[in-house]
N, C-alpha and C positions, 0 to 999 in steps of 0.2 A: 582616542577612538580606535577600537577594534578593527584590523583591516580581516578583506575577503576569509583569509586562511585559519585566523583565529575564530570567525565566527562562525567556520563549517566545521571547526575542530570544537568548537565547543556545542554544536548541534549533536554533532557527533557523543560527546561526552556526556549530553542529558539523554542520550536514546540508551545507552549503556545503562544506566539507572532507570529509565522504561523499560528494559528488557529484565533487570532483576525483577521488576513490580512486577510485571506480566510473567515470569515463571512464577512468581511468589503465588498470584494470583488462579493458576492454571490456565490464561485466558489462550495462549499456541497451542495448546492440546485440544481445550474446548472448542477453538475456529477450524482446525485439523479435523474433527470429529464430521464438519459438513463437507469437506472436500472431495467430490469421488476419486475412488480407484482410477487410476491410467488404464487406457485401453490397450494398451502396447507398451514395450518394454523402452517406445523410441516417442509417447506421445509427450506432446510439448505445455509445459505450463508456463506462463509467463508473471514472472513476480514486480509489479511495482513499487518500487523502494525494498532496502534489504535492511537498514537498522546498520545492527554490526554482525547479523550474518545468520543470528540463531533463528529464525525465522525458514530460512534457506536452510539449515540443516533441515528442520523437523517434516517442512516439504518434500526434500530430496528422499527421505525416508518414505516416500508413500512411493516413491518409484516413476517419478517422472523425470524426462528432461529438462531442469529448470533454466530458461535467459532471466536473469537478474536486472532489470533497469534502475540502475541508481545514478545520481549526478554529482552525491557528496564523495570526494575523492575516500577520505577517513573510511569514510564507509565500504567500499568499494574493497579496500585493502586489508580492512579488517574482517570482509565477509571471504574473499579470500585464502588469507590464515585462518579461518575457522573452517572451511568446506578441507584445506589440507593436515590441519590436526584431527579432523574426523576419516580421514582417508576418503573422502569423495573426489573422484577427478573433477578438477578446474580448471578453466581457461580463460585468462582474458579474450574479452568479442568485438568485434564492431557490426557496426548497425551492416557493412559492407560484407565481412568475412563471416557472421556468425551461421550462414545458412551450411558453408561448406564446411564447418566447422563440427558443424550436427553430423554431418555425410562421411567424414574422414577421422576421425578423432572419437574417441571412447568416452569422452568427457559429460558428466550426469549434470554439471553442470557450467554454464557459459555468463560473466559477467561484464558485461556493457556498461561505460560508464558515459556521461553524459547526461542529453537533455530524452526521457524516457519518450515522450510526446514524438520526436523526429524516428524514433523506431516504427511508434503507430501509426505514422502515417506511411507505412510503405506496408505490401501485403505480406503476412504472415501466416501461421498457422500453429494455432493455439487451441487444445480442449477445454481449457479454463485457465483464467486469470484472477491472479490477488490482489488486491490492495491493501492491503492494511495498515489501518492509522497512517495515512497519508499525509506527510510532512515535507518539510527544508529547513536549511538555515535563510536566515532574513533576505541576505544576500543570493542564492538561488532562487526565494520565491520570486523577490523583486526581478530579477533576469529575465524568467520567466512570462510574471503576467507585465512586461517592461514597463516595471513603474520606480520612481527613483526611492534608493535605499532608506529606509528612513528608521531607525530600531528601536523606536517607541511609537510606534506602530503596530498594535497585539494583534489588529483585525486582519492585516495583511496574511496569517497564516490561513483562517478560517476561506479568504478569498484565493488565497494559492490552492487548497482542497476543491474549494468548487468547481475551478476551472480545469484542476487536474481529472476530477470525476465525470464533469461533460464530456472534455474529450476524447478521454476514457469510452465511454458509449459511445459516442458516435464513430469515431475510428477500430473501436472492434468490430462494430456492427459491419464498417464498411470496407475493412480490410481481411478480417480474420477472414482463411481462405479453408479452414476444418470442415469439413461438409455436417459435422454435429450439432443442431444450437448450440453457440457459444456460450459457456457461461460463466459472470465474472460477480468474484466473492469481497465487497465491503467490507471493512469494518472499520468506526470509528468511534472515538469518547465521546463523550455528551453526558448532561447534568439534567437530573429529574429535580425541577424546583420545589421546594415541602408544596403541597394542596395538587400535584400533578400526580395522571398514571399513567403504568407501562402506556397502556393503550394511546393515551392522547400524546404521549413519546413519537411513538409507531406513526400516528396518523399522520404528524409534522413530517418526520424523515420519509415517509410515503407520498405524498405532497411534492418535498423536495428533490427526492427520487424522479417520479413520473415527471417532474418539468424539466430536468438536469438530462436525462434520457428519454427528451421526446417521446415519451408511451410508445418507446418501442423493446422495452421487456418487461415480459413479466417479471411483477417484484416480492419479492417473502425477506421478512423482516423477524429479527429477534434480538429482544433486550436482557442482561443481562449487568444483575448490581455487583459491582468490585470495591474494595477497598480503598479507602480515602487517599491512599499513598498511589494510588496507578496513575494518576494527571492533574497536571494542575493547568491555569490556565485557561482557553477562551474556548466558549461551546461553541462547536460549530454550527450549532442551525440559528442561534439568537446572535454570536458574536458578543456575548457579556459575558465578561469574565465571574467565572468559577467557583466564586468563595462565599455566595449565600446560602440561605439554607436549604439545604436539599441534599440529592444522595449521586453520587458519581455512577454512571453506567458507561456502557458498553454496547452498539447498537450495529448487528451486524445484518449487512443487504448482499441479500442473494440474487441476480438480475440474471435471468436468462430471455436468451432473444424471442422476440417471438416469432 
């Protein structure tokens, strides 16, 4: 059996192959295209989960302050090496040091490694936040939503997203201290089964949406079909795995507060 280390290291290793599909695909230029402009050369974006980093590049490009919340160490280090082969200043953060870190240091961006959740719940101040394709290894989800390890267990992931996305809502809502509506950017895989449309897509994730986030943002929604190669694996809103007939999409929520 796989211990902790191997199986973040090979989480780590399948996202590397998600990040080829997803440039293959254009889908980080395409979710880049709804992000706004920073309002300052110091405003803060806050990214949950970084992959292995290319993600935090394409961000850091748009000119914000990015904090990184990641828990997978691999990830972490490799996002890292990639913010200093692109010449972005970097810094390792903690949830304790990173405000002063912002104040004293030139740094575009700061990465936190840990449990992303213990960040939000202390106040903050963010103009928008990311999530995308919100993941772990077996091993952190379990930690997390503390339930025992088990790795044949597919649904465990689809249930680590959801509780990542509630919390997500409710602790921006109740933390984020930006005097702007906040507002935080989705996006996630999911399968259009054959006799299904965008639309009836849209109405489930809106559904899941509004109850996940207590109808307290407003929600804008868009789907978008990708290549059979971007994910394989369990949809998030059915938790059935992925290999009937139908078409792999891409469904990104746009939640601003109300």
């Amino acid at each position: 059996m796989a211990n902790d280390s191997e199986l973040k290291k090979r989480y780590f290793n399948d996202w590397v192959v998600n990040t080829g599909n997803n440039i293959n695909n254009s889908v980080y230029s395409d979710l880049i295209e709804h992000v706004p402009k920073p309002k300052t050369n110091n405003s803060v974006l806050v990214e949950f989960g970084c992959g292995n980093g290319v993600s935090t590049v394409e961000l850091a490009k748009l000119g914000y302050r990015i904090i990184v919340l990641e828990c997978n160490e691999y990830c972490v280090n490799a996002c890292i090496e990639l913010m200093e082969e692109n010449s972005i200043p970097v810094k390792r953060a903690t949830i304790s040091n990173y405000q002063t870190l912002l104040k004293t240091t030139k740094a575009r961006v700061l990465v936190i490694e840990g449990d992303g959740l213990l960040f939000l719940k202390k106040k903050f101040n963010a103009e928008f936040m990311t999530c995308w394709f919100i993941g772990a290894s077996s091993v952190d989800a379990a930690k997390i939503l503390k339930l025992p390890l088990n790795g044949n267990d597919p649904t465990i992931f689809p249930q680590y997203r959801k509780h990542i996305h509630q919390q997500i809502y409710r602790n921006f809502k109740k933390y984020n201290t930006n005097k702007e509506p906040g507002i935080i950017q989705f996006s996630d895989r999911s399968w259009l089964p054959l006799g299904h449309t965008m639309l009836s897509v849209q109405d489930t994730y809106f559904k899941l949406h509004s109850s996940l986030s207590d109808n307290k943002y407003h929600l804008n929604f868009g789907v978008g079909i990708v290549d059979q190669t971007i994910f394989q694996g369990v949809d998030y809103v059915t938790n059935g795995i992925t290999n009937g007939p139908g078409t792999p999409i891409i469904v990104q929520t746009m939640a601003t507060l109300k």
